[in-house]
DSSP file (Angstrom, degrees, kcal/mol; ACC not computed):
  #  RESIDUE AA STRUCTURE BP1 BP2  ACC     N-H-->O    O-->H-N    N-H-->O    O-->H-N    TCO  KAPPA ALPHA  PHI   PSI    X-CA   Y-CA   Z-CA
    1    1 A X              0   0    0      0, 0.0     2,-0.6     0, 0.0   144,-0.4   0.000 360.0 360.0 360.0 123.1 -142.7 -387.0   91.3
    2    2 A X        -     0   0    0    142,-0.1     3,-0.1     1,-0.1   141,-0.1  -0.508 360.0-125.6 -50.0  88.1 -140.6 -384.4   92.6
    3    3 A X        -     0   0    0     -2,-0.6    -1,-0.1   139,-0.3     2,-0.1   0.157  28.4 -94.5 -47.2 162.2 -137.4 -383.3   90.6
    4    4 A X        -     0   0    0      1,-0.1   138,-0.5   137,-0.0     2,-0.1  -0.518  44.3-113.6 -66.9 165.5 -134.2 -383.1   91.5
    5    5 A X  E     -A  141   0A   0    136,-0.2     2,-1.4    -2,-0.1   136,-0.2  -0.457  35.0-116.2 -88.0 147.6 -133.2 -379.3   92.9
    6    6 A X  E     -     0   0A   0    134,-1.6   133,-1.0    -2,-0.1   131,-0.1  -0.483  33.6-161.3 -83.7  84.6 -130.6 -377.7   90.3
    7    7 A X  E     -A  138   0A   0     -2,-1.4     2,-0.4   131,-0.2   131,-0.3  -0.201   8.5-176.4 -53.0 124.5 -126.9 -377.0   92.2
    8    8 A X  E     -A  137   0A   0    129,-5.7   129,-1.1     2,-0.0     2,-0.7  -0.955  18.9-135.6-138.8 146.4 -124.5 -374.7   90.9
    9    9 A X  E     -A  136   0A   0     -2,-0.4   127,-0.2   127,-0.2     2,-0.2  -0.872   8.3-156.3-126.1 114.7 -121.2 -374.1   92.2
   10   10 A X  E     -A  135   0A   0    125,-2.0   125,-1.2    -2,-0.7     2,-0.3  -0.390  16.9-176.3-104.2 133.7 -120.1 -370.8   92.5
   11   11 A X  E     -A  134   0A   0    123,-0.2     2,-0.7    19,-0.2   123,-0.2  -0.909  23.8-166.2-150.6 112.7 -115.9 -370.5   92.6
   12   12 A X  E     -A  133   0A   0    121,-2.4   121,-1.6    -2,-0.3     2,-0.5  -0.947  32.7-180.0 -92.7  91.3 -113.6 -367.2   93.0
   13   13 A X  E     -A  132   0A   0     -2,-0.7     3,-0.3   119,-0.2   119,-0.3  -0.960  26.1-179.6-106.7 131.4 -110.3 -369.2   91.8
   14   14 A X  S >  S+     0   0    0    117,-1.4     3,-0.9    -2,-0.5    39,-0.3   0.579  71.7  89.1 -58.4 -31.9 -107.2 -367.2   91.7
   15   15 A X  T 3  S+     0   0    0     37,-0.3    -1,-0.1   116,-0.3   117,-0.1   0.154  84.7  63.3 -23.7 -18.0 -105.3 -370.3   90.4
   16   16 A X  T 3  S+     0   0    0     -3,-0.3     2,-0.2     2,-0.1    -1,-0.2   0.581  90.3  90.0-106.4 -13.1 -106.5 -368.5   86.7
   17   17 A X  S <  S-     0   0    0     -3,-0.9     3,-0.1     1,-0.1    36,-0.1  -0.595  83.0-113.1 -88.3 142.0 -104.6 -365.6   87.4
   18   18 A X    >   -     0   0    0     -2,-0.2     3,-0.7     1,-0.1     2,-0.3  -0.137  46.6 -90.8 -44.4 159.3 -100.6 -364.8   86.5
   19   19 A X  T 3  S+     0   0    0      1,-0.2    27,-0.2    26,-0.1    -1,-0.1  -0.733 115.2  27.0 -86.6 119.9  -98.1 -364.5   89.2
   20   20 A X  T 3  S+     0   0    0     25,-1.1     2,-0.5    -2,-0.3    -1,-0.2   0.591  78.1 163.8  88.0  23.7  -98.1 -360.4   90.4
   21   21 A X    <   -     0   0    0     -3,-0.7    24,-1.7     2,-0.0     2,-0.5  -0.611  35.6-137.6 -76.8 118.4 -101.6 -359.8   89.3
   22   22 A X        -     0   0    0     -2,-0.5    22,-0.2    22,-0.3    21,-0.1  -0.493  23.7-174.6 -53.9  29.5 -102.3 -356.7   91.0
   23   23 A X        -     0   0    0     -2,-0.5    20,-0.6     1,-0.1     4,-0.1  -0.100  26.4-120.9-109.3 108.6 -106.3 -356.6   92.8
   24   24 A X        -     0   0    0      2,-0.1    19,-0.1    18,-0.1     3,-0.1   0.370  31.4 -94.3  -3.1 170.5 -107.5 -353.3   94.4
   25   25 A X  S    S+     0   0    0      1,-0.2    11,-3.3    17,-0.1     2,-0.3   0.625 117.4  37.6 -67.6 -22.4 -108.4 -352.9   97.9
   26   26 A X  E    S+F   35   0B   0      9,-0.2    -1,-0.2     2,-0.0     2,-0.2  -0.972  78.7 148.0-151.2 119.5 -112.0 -353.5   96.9
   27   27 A X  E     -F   34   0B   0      7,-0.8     7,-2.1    -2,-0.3     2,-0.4  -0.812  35.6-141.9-153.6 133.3 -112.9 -356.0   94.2
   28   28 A X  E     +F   33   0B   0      5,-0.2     2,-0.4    -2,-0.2     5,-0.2  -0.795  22.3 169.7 -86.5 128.7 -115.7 -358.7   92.8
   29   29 A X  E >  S-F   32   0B   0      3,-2.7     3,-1.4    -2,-0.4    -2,-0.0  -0.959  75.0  -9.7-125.1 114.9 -114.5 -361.7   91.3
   30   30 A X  T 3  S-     0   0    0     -2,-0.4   -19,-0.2     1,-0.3    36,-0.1   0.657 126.9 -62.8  91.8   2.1 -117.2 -364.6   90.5
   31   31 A X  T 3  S+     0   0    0      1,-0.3    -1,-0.3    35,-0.1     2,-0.3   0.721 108.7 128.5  56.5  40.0 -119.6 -362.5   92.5
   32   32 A X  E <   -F   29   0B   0     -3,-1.4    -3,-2.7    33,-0.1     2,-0.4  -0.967  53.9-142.3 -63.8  99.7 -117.6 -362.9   95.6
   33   33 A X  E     -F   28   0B   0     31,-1.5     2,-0.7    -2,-0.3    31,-0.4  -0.732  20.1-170.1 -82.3 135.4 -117.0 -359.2   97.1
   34   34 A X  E     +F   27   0B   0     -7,-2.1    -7,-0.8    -2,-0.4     2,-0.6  -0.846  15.7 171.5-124.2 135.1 -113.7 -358.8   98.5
   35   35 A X  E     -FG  26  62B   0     27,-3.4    27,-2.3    -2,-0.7     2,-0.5  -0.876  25.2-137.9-120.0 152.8 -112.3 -355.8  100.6
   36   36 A X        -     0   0    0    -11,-3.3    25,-0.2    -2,-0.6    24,-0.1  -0.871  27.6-106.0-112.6 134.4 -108.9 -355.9  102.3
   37   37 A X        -     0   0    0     -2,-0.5    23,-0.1    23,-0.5    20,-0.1  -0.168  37.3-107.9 -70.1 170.0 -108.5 -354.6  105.7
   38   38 A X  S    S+     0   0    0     21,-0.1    -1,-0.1    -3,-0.0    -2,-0.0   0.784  92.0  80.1 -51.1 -36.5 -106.6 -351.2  105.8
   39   39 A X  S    S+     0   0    0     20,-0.0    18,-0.1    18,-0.0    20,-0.1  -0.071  77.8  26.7 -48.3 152.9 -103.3 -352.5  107.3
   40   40 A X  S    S-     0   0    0     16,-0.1    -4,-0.0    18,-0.1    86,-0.0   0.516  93.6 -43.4  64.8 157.3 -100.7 -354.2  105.5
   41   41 A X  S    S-     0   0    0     85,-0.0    16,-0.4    15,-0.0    85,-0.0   0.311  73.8 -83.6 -66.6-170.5  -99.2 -354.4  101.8
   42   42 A X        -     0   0    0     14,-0.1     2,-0.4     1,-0.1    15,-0.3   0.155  45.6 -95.8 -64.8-177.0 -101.7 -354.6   98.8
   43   43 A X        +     0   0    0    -20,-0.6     2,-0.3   -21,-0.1    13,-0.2  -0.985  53.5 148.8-106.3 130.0 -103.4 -357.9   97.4
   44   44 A X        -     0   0    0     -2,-0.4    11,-1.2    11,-0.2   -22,-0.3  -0.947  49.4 -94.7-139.9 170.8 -101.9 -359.5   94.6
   45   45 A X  E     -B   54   0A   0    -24,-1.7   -25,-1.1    -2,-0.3     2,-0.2  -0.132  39.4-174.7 -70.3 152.2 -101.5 -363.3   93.1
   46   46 A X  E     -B   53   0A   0      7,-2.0     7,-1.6   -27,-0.2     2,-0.6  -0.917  25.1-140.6-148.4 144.8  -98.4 -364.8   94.2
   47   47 A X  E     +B   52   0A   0      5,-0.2     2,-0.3    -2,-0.2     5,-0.3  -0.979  38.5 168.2-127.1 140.1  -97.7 -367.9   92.9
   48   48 A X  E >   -B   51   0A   0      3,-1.3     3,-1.3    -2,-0.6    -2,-0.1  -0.942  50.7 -12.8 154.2 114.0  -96.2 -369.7   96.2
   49   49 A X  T 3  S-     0   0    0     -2,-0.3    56,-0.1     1,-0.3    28,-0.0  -0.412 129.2 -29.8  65.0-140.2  -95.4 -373.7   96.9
   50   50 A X  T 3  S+     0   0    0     -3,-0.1    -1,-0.3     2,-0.1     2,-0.1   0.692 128.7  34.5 -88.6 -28.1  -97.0 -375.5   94.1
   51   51 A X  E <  S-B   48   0A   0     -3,-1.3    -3,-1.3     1,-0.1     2,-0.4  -0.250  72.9-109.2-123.2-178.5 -100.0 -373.3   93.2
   52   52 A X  E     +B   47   0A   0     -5,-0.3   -37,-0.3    -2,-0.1     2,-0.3  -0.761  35.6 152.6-115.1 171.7 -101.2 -369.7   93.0
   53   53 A X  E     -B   46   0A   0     -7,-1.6    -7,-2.0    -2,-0.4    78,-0.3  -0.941  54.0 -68.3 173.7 170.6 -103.5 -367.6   95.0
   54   54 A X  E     -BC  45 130A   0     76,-4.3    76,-2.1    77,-0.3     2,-0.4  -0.529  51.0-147.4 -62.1 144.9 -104.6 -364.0   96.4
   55   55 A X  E     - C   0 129A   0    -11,-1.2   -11,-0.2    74,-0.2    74,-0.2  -0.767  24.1-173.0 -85.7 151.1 -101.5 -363.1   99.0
   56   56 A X  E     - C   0 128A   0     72,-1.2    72,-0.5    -2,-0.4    71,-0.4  -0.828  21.3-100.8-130.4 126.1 -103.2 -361.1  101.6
   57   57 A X        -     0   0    0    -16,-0.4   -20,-0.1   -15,-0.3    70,-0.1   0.335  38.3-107.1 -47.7 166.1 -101.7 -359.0  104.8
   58   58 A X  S    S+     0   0    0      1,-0.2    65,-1.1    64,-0.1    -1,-0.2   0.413 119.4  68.5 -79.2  -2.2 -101.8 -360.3  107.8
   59   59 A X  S    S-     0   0    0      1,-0.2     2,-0.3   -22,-0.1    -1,-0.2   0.655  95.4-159.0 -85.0 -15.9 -104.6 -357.9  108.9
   60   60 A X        -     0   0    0     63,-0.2   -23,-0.5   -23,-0.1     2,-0.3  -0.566   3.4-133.7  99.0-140.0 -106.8 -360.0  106.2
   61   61 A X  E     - H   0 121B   0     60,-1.5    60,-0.8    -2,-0.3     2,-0.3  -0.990  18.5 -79.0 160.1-158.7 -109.7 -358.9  104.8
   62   62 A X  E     -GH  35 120B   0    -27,-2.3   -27,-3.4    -2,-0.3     2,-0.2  -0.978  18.4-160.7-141.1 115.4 -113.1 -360.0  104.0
   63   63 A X        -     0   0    0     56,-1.9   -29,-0.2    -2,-0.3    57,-0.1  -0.436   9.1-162.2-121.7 104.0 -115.4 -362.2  101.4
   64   64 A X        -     0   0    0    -31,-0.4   -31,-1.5    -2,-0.2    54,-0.3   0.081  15.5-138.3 -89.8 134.9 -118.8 -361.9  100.9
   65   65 A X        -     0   0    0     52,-2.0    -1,-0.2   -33,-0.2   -33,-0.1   0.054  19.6-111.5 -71.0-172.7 -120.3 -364.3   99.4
   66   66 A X  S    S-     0   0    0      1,-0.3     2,-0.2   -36,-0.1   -34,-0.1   0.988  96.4  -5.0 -74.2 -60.4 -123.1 -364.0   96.7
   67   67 A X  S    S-     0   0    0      1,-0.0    -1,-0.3    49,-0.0    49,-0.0  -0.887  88.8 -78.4-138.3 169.7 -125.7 -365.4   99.0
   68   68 A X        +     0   0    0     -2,-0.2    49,-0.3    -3,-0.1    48,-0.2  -0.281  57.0 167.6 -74.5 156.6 -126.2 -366.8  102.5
   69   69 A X  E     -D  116   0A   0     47,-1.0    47,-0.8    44,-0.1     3,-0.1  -0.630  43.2-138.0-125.0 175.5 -125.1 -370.6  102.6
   70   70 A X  E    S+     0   0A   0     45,-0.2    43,-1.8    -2,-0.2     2,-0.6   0.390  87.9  51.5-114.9  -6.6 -124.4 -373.0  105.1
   71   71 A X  E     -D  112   0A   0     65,-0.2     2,-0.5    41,-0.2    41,-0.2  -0.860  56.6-178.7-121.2 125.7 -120.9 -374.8  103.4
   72   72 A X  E     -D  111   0A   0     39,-2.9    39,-0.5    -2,-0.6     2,-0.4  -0.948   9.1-165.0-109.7 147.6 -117.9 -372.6  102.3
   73   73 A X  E     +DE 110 134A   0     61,-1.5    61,-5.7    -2,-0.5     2,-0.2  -0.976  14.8 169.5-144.4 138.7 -115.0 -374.6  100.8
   74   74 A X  E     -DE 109 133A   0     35,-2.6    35,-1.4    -2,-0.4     2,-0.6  -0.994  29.6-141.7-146.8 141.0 -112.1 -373.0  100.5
   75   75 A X  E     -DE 108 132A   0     57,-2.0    56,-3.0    33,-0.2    57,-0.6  -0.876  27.9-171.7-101.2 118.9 -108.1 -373.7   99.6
   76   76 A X  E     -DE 107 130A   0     31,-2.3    31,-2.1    -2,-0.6     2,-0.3  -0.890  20.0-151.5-120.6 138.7 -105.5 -371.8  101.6
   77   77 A X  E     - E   0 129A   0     52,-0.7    52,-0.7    -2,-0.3     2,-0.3  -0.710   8.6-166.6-100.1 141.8 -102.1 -371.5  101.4
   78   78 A X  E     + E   0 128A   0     -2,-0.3    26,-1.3    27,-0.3    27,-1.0  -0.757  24.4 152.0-148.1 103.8 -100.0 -370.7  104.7
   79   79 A X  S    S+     0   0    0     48,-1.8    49,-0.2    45,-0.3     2,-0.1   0.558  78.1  34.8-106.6 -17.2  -96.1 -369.5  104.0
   80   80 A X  S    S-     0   0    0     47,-0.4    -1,-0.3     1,-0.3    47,-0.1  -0.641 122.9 -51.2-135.3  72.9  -95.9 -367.4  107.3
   81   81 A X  S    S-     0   0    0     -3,-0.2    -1,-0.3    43,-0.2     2,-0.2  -0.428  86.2 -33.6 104.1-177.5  -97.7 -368.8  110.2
   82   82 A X        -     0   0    0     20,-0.3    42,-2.2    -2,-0.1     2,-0.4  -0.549  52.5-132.1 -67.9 140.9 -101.2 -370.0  110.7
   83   83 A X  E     -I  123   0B   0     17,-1.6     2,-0.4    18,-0.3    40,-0.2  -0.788  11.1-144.0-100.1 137.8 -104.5 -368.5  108.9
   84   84 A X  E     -I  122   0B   0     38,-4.0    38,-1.1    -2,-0.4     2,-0.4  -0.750  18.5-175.3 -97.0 146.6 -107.7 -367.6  110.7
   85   85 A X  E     +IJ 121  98B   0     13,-1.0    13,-1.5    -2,-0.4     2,-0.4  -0.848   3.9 177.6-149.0 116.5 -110.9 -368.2  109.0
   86   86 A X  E     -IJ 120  97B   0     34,-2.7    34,-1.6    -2,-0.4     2,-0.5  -0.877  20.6-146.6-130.2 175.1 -114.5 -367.2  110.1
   87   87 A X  E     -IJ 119  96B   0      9,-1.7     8,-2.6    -2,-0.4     9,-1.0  -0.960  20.8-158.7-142.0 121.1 -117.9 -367.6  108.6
   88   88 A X  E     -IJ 118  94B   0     30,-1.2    29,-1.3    -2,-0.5    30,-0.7  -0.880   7.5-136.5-112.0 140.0 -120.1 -364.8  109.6
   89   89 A X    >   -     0   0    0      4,-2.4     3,-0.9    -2,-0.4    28,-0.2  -0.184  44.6 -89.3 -78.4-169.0 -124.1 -364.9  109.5
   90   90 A X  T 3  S+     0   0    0      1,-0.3    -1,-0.1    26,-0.1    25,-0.0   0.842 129.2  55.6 -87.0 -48.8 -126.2 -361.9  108.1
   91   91 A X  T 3  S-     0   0    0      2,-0.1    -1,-0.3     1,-0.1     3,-0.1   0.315 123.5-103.6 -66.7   6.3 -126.1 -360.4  112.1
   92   92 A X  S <  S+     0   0    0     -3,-0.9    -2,-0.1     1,-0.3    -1,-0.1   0.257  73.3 152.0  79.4   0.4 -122.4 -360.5  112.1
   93   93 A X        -     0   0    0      1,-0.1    -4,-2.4    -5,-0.1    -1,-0.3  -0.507  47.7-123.5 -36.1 121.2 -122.4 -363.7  114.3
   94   94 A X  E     +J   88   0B   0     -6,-0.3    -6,-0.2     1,-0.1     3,-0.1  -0.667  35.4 171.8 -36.6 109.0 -119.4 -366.0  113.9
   95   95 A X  E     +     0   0B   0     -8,-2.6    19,-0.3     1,-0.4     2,-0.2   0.657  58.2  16.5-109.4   2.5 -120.7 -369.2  113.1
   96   96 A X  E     -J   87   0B   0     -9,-1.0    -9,-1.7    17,-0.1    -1,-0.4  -0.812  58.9-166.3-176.9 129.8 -117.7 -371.4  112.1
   97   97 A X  E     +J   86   0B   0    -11,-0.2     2,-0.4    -2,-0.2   -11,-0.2  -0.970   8.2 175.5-113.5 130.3 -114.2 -371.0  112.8
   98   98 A X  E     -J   85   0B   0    -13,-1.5   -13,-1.0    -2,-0.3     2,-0.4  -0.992  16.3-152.2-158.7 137.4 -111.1 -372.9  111.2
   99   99 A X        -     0   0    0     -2,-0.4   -15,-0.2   -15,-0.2   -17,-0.0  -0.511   5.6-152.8-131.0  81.5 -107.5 -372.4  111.6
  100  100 A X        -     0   0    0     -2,-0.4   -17,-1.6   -18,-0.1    24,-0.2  -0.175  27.4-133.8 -44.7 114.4 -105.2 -373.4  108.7
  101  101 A X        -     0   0    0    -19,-0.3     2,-0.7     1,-0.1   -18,-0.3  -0.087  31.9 -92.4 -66.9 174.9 -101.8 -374.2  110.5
  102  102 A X        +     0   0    0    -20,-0.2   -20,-0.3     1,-0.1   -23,-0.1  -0.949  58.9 163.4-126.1  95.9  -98.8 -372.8  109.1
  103  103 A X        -     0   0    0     -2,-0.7     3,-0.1   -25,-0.5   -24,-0.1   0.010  54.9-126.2-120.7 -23.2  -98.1 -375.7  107.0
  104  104 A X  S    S+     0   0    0    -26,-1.3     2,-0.3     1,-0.2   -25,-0.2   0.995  89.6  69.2  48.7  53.0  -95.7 -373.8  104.8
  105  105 A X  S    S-     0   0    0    -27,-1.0     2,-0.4   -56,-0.1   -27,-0.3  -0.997  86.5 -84.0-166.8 157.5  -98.7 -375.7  101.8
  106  106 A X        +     0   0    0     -2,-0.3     2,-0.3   -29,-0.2   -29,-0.3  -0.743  36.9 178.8 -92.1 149.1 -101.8 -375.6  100.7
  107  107 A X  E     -D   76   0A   0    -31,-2.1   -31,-2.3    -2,-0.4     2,-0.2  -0.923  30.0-124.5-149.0 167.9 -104.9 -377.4  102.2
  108  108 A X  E     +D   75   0A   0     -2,-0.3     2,-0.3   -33,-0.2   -33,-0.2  -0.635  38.9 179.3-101.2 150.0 -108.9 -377.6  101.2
  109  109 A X  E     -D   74   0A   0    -35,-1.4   -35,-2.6    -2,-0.2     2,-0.3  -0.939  12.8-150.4-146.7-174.6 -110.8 -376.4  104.5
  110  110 A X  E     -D   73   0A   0     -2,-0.3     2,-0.6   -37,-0.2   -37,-0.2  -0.889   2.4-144.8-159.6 108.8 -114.7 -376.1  104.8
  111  111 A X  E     -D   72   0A   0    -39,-0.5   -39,-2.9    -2,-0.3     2,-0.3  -0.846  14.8-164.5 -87.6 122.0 -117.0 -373.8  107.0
  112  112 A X  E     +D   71   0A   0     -2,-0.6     2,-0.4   -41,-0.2   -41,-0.2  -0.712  28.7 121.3 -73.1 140.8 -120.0 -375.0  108.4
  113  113 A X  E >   -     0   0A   0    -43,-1.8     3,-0.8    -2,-0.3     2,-0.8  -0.893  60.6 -89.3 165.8 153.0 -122.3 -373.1  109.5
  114  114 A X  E 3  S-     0   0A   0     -2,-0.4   -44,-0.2   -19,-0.3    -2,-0.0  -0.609 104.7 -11.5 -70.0 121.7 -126.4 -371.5  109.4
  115  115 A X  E 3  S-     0   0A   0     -2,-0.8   -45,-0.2     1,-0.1    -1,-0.2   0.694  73.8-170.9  72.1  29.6 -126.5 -368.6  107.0
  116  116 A X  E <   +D   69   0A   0    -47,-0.8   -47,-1.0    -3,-0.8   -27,-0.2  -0.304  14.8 168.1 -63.0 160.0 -123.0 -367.5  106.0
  117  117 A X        +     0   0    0    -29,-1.3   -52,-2.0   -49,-0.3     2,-0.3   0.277  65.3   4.8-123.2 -29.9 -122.9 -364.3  104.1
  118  118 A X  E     - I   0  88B   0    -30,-0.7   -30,-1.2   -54,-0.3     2,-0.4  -0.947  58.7-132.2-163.7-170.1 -119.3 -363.7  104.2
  119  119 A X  E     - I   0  87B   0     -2,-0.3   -56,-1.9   -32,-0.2     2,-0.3  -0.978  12.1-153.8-150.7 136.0 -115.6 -365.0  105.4
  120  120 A X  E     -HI  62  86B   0    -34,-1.6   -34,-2.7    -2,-0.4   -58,-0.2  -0.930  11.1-166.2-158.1 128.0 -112.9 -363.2  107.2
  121  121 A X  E     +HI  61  85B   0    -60,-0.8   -60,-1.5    -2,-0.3     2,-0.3  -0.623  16.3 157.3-123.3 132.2 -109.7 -364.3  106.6
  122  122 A X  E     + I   0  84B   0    -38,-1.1   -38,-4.0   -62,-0.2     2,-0.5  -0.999  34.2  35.4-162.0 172.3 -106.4 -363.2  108.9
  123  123 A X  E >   + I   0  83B   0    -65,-1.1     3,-1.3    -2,-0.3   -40,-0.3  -0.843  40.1 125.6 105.2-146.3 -103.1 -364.2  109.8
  124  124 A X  T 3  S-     0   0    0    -42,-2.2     3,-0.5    -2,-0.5   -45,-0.3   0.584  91.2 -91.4  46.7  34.4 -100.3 -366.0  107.8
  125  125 A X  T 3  S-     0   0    0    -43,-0.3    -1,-0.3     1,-0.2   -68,-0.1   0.893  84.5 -55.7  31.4  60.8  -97.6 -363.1  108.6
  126  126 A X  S <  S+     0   0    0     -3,-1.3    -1,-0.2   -70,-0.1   -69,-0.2   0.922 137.2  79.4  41.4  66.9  -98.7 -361.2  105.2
  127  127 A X        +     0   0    0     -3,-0.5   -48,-1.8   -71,-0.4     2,-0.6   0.029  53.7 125.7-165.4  54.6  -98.0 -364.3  103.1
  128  128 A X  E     -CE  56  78A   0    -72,-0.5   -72,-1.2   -50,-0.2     2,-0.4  -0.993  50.0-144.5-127.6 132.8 -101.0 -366.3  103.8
  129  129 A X  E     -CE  55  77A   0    -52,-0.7     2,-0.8    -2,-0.6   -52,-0.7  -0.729  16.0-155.8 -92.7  95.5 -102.9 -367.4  100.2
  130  130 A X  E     +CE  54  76A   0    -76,-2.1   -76,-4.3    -2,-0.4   -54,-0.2  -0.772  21.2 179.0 -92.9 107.8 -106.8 -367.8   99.3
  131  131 A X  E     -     0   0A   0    -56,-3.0  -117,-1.4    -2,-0.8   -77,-0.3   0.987  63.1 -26.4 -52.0 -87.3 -106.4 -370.4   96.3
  132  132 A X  E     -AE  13  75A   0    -57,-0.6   -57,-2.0  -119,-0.3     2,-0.4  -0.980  54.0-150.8-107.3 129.7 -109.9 -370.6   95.8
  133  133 A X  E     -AE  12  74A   0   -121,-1.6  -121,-2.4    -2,-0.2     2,-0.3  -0.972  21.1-178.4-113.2 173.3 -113.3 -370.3   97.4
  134  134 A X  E     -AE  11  73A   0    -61,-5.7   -61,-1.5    -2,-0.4     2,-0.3  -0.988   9.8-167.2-144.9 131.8 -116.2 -372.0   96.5
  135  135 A X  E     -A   10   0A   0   -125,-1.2  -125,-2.0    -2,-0.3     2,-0.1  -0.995  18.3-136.6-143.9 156.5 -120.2 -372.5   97.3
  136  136 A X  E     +A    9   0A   0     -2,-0.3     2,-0.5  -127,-0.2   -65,-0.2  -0.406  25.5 179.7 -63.4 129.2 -122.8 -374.5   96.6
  137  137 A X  E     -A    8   0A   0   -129,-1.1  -129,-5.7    -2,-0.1     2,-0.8  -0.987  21.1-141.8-137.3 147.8 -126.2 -372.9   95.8
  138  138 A X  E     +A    7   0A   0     -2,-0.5  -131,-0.2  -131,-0.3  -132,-0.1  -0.552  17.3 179.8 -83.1  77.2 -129.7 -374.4   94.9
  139  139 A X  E     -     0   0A   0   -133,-1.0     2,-0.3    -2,-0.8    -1,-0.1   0.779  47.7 -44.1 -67.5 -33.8 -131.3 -372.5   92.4
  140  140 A X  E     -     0   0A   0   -134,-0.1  -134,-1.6     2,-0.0     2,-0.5  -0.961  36.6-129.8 177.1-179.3 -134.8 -374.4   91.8
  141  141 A X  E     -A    5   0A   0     -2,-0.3  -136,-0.2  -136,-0.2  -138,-0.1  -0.907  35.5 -86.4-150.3 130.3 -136.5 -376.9   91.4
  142  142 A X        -     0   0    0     -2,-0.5  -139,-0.3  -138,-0.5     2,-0.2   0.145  38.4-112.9 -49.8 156.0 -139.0 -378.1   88.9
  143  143 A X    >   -     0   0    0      1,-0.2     3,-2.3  -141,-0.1    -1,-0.2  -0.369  47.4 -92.6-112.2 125.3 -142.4 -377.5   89.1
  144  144 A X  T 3  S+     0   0    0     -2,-0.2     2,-0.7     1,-0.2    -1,-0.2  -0.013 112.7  29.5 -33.2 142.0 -144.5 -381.0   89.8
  145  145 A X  T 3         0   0    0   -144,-0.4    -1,-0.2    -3,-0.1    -3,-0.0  -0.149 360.0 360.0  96.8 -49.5 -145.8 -382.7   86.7
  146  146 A X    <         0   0    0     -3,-2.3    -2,-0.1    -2,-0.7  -144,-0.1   0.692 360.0 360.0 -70.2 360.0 -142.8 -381.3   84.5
């Protein structure tokens, strides 16, 4: 009989961070790499509506995940406008797209998609918030007989 596969759910929360926590341009959190595009102020936690999260310009930025998936879930904050969100494949392909209204709140959203490798995040008139993201991976699965 054929085990179940092990899942383990991999989570860059920001929500653990202080209010005015500073982040580089270039950082890994959770084995999430994140770069921020060149435009626009710096990244730091902001703790905004009920919760906290990374602030990021409204030029965005980018985070790649640890390895390709097909589900990203992620919680976004939008204080200035709408947030863009896309899910890229290994070829740079857009495979899922999602557009967080500017909600002046936070909301869970979730890219589907074949093979993401990474997320690139714009909009929210440099107040737009990455609470958390989060993926699933399957790491192995026991060997028949055990």
């Amino acid at each position: 009989m054929k085990a179940a596969a092990v899942v383990v759910r991999l989570c860059a929360d920001f929500t653990l961070f202080t209010d005015n926590t500073p982040f580089a341009n270039q950082f890994v959190l959770a084995g999430y790499a994140f770069t921020k595009a060149p435009a626009g102020p710096a990244w730091f936690v902001n703790a905004s509506g009920s919760s906290l999260g990374l602030q990021f310009p409204a030029a965005g930025g980018v985070a790649r995940l640890p390895a390709p998936t097909p589900r990203v879930d992620l919680v976004v904050g939008t204080f200035a406008g709408p947030v863009t969100l896309q899910a890229h494949n290994a070829a740079g392909a857009v495979v899922a797209t999602v557009t967080a209204p500017g909600t002046n709140s936070y909301a869970p959203f979730k890219l589907l998609g074949s093979g993401i490798v990474d997320v690139r995040f714009s909009g929210g008139g440099d107040e737009g918030v990455i609470s958390r993201i989060c993926t699933d991976y399957r790491l192995c699965e026991e060997p028949p007989g055990h």
